[in-house]
Steps between C-alpha positions, in 0.01 A plus 500: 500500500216664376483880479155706527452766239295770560384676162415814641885565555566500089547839337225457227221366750247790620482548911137343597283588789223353613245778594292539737081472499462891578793569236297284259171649577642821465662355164171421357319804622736712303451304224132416523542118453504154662795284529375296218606752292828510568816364322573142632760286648509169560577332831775293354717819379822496668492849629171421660584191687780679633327773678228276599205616337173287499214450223292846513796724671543807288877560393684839417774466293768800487696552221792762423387716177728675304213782424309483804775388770268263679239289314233327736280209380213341653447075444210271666622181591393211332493109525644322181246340335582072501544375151 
């Protein structure tokens, strides 16, 4: 019996979105930069695979904050390099 477990249910584990291109163009117009500069992710995270995101797919990741309420962070998706 094998049971699925989807790592987006646990507690500590941030909700993740991936966004959209006109919510990342307006993301990097705010910001004046390209998605190169962003944070990064790589494809093989858990959280990543499980809402389907693809090499190059911009991800917002929400977090509850304990001085700001709501905590929003921005990650490029990346391929692992091979070792």
């Amino acid at each position: 019996m094998s049971t699925k477990l989807n790592v987006l249910d646990h507690a500590m584990v941030p909700d993740h979105k991936i966004m959209s291109e006109e919510e990342v163009s307006e993301l990097l117009t705010l910001y004046n930069i390209t998605t190169e500069q962003l944070p990064k992710i790589y494809n093989d995270d858990p959280a990543v695979k499980t809402i389907g995101a693809e090499v190059d797919d911009v991800i917002k990741v929400i977090r509850a904050s304990h001085t700001a309420g709501r905590a929003e962070a921005f990650r490029l998706v990346i391929k692992r390099p091979k070792k």
